[in-house]
C-alpha positions as CSV (number, residue, x, y, z in Angstrom):
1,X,-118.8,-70.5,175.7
2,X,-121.1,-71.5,178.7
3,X,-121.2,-67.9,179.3
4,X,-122.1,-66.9,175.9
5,X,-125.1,-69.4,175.7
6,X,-126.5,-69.3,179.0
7,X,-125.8,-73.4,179.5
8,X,-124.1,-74.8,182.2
9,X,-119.8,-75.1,182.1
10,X,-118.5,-78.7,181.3
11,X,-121.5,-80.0,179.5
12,X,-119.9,-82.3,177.3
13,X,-119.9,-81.5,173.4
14,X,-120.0,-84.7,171.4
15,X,-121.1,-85.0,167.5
16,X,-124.6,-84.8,166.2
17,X,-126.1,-85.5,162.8
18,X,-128.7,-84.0,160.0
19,X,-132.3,-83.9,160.6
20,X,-133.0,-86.9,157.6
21,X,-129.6,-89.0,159.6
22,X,-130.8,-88.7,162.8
23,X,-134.7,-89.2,162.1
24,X,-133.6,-92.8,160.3
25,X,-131.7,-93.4,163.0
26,X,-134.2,-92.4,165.5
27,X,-136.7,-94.5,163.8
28,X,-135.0,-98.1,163.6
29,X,-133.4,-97.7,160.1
30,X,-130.3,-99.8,161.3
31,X,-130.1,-102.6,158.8
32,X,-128.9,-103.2,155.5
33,X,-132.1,-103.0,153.2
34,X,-134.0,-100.9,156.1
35,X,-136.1,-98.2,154.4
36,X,-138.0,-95.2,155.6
37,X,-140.6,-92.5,154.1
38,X,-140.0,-89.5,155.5
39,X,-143.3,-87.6,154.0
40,X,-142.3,-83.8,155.3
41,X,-141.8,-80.6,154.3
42,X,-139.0,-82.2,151.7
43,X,-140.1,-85.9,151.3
44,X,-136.9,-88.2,151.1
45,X,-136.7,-92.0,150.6
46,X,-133.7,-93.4,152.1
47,X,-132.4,-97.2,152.6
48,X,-129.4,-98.2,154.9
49,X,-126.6,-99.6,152.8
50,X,-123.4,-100.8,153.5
51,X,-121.7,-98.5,150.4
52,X,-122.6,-96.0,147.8
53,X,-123.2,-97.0,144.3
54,X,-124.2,-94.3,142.1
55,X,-127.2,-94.6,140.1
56,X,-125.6,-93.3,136.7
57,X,-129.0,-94.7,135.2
58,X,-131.5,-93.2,136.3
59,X,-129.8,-90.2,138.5
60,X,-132.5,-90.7,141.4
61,X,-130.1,-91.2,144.2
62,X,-127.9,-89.3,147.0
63,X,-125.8,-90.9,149.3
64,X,-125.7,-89.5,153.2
65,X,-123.5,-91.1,155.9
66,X,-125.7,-93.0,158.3
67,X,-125.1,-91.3,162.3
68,X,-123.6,-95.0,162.5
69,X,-120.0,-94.2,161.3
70,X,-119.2,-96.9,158.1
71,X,-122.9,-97.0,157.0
72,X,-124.8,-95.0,154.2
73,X,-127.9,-94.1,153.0
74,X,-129.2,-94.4,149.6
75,X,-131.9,-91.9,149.4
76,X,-134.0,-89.3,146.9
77,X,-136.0,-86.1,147.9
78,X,-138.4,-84.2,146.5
79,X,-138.0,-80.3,147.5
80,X,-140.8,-78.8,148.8
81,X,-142.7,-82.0,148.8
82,X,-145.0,-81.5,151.8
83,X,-144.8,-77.8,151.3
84,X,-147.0,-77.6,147.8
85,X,-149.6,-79.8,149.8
86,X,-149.9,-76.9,152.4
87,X,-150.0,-74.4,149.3
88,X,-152.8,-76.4,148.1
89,X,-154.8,-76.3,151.5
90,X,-153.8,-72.5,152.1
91,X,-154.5,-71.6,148.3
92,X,-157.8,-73.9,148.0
93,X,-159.5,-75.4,151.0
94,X,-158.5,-72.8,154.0
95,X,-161.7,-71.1,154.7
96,X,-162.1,-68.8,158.1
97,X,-162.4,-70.8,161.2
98,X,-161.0,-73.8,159.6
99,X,-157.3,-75.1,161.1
100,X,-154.9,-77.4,159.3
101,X,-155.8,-80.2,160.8
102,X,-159.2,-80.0,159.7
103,X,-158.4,-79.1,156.3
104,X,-156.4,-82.0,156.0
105,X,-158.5,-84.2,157.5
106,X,-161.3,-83.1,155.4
107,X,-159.7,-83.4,152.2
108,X,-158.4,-87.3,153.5
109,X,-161.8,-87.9,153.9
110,X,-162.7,-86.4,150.2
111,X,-160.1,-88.5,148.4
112,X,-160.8,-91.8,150.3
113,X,-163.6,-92.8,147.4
114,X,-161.4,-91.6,144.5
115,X,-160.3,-93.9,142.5
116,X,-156.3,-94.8,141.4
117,X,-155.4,-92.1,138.5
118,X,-158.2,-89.9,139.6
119,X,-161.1,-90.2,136.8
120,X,-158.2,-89.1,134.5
121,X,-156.0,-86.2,135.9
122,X,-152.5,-86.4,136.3
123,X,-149.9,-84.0,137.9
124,X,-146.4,-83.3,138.2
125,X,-145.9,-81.7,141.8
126,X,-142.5,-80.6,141.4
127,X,-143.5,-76.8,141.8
128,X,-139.6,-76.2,142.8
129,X,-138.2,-78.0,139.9
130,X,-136.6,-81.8,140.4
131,X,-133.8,-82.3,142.5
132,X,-132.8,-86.2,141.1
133,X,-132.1,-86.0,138.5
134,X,-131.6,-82.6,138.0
135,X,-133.5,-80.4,136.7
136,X,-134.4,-76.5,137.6
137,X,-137.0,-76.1,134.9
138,X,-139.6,-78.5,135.6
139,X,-142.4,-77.1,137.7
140,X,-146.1,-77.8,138.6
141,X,-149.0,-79.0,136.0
142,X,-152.5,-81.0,136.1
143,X,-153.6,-82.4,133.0
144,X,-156.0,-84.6,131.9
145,X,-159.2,-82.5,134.1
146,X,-162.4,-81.5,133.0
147,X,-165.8,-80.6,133.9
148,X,-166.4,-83.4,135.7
149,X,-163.3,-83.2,138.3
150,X,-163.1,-81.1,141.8
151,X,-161.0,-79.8,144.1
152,X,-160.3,-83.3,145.7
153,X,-158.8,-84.8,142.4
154,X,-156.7,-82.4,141.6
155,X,-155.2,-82.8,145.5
156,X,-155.1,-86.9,145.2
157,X,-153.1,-86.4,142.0
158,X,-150.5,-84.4,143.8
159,X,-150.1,-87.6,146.2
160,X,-150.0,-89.6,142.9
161,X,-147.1,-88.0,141.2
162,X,-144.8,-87.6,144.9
163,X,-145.6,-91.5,145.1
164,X,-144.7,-92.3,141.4
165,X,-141.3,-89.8,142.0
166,X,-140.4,-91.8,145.4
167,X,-141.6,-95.4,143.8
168,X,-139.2,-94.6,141.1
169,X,-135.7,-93.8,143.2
170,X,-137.0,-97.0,145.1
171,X,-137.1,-99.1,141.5
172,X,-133.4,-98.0,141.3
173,X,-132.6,-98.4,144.9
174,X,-133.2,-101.9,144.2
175,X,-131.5,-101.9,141.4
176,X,-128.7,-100.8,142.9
177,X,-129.0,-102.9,145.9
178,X,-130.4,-106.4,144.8
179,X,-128.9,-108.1,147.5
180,X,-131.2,-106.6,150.4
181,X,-135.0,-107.2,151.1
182,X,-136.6,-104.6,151.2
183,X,-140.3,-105.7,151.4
184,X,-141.2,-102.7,154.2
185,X,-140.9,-99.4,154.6
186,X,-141.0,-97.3,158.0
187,X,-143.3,-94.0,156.7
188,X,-142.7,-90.9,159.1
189,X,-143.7,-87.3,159.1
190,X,-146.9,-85.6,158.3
191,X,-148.0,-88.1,155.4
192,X,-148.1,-90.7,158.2
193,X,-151.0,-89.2,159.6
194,X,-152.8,-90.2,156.0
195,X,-154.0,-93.5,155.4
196,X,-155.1,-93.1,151.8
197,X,-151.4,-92.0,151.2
198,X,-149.9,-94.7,153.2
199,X,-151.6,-97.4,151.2
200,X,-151.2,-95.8,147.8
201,X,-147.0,-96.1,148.8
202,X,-148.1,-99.5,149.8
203,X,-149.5,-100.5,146.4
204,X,-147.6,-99.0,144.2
205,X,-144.2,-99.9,145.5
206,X,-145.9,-103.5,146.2
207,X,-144.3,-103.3,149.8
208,X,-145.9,-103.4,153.2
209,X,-146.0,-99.9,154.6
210,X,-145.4,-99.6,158.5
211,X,-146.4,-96.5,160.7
212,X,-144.6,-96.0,163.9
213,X,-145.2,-95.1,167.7
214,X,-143.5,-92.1,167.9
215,X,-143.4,-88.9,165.7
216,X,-140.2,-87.3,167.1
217,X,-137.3,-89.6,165.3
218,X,-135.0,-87.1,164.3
219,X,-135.0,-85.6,167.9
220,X,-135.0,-89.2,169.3
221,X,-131.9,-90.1,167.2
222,X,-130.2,-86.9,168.3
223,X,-130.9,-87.8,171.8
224,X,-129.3,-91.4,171.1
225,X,-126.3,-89.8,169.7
226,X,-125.7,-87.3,172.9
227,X,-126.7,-90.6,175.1
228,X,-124.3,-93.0,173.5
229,X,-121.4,-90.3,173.7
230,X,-122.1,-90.5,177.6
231,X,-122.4,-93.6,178.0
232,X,-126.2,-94.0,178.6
233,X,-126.6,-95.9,175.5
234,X,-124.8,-98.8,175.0
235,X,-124.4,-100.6,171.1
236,X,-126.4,-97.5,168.6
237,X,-128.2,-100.0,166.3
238,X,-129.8,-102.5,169.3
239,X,-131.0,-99.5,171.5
240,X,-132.7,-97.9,168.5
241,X,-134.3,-101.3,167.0
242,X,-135.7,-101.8,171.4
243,X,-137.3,-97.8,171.3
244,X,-139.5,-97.6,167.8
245,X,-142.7,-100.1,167.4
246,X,-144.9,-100.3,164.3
247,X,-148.2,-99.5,165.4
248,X,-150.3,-100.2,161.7
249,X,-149.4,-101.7,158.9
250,X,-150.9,-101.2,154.8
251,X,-150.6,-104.2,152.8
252,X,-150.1,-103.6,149.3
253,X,-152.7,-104.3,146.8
254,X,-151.2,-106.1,143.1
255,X,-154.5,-105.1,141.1
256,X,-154.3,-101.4,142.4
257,X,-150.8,-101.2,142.4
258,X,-150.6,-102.7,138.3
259,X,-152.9,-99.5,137.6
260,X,-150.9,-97.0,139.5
261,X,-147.7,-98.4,137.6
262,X,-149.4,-97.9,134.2
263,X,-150.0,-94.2,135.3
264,X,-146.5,-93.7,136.7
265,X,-144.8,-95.0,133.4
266,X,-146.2,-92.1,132.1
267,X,-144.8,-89.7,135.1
268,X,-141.5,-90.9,134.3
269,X,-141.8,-89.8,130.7
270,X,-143.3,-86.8,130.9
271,X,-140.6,-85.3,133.6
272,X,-138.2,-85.8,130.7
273,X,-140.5,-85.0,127.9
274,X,-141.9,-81.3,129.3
275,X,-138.6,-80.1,129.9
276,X,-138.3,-78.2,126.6
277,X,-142.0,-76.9,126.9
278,X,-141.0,-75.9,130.8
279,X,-138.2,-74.2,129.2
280,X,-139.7,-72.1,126.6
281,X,-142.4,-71.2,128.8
282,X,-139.7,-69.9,131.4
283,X,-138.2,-67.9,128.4
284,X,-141.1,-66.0,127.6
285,X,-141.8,-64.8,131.0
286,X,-137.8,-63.8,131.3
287,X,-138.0,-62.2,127.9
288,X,-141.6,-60.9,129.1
289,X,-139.7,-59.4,132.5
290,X,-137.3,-57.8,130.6
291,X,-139.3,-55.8,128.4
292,X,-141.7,-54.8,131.2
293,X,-138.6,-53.5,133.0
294,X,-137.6,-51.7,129.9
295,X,-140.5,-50.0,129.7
296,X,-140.8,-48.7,132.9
């Protein structure tokens, strides 16, 4: 095998773990009741538990093993979370001569001044269907704009409705899990670079919202694996707690966050409620399809 890969003979070949394992580990999530935002490419939501407990209620939740062997993690995604907010830049902002950073920086900038519900838009952001609970037919929509709105609400209210989705696997995480405090969460990834995002988690959730000192988790947690195996690293959980440091804190506001509940009440029934009208409209472009292919 070294000879097939090009490595060195007699490296030593211990186990590794999943990008969303290894990045909790990697960032501290340790403890019963620790929980992290990962805001990437697929957000996910996760909390270290000591056993699974399904959430037959609402249908929000997974279960993972944690890269600790006899722990868990109680966690929700959202597919292609953080890849509809680069569809938005590329399909909307990107100009020539302008780079992603600078189109996200600008529209964080934009947003900063809006305020919670966005003058009356809303959004579902689930352009590839919801994941938990299941369902393949939802898809995108904004509703509520008019004249009066820009390209900089209809953005903010994508961050609304992947906050209300998260904030509402956490509702049942602590249902779930009523015996753990959970008054922080670590938030990773991409979205951590956003401030405005950061504190609308922070409000709406009513918990303190922490960003970190290092942006390579996963690959740190993989590196604590390989280092453990080999006896670098002694006891997993201490070494990660000693190598991840929360650099800034959002405290939630109760006034904002009672406005964005209001507003996320609503999410929650309209994900159920537009399933049928998601439906039918995904009939007629099959049925549409079919006669075009017909014709031809």
């Amino acid at each position: 095998m070294a000879s097939l890969t090009g490595l060195k003979a007699g490296i030593p070949l211990v186990s590794g773990a999943g990008d969303k394992a290894a990045g909790c580990l990697g960032a501290g999530i340790v403890d019963y009741g620790d929980m992290i935002f990962e805001a990437s490419s697929y957000g996910e939501v996760s909390c270290c538990v000591k056993e699974y407990r399904p959430d037959m209620e609402a249908r929000r939740l997974d279960v993972i093993p944690s890269a600790i062997p006899g722990d868990f993690f109680a966690t929700h995604f959202v597919a292609g979370s953080g890849i509809t907010l680069d569809w938005f830049m590329n399909t909307f902002v990107k100009h020539e001569g302008i780079t992603t950073r600078e189109m996200f920086a600008q529209m964080e900038q934009m947003i900063s001044g809006i305020k919670p519900g966005c003058d009356g838009v809303m959004a579902v952001g689930l352009l590839g269907g919801s994941s938990m609970p299941l369902d393949g037919a939802l898809r995108g929509m904004w509703m509520g704009f008019d004249w009066s709105h820009s390209r900089e609400h209809f953005y903010k209210a994508l961050l609304e409705s992947f906050t209300y989705d998260f904030s509402l696997s956490v509702k049942s995480i602590e249902r779930l899990y009523p015996e753990y405090a959970m008054d922080s969460v670590k938030i990773i990834g991409g979205g951590a670079k956003s401030p405005v995002w950061s504190q609308m988690c922070a409000d709406v959730q009513g918990k303190t919202y922490a960003a970190l000192n290092r942006e390579d988790v996963a690959m740190w947690g993989a590196a604590l694996l390989a280092g453990n195996a080999v006896g670098i690293f002694g006891d997993l959980k201490q070494t990660a707690r000693e190598h991840v440091r929360v650099i800034k804190e959002y405290k939630p506001d109760a006034k904002t966050g009672r406005t964005y509940r209001k507003y996320m009440d609503l999410y929650d029934k309209y994900t159920v409620e537009l399933h049928d009208f998601y439906k039918r409209l995904q009939d007629i472009a099959h049925e549409a399809e079919q006669e075009g292919d017909g014709l031809r």
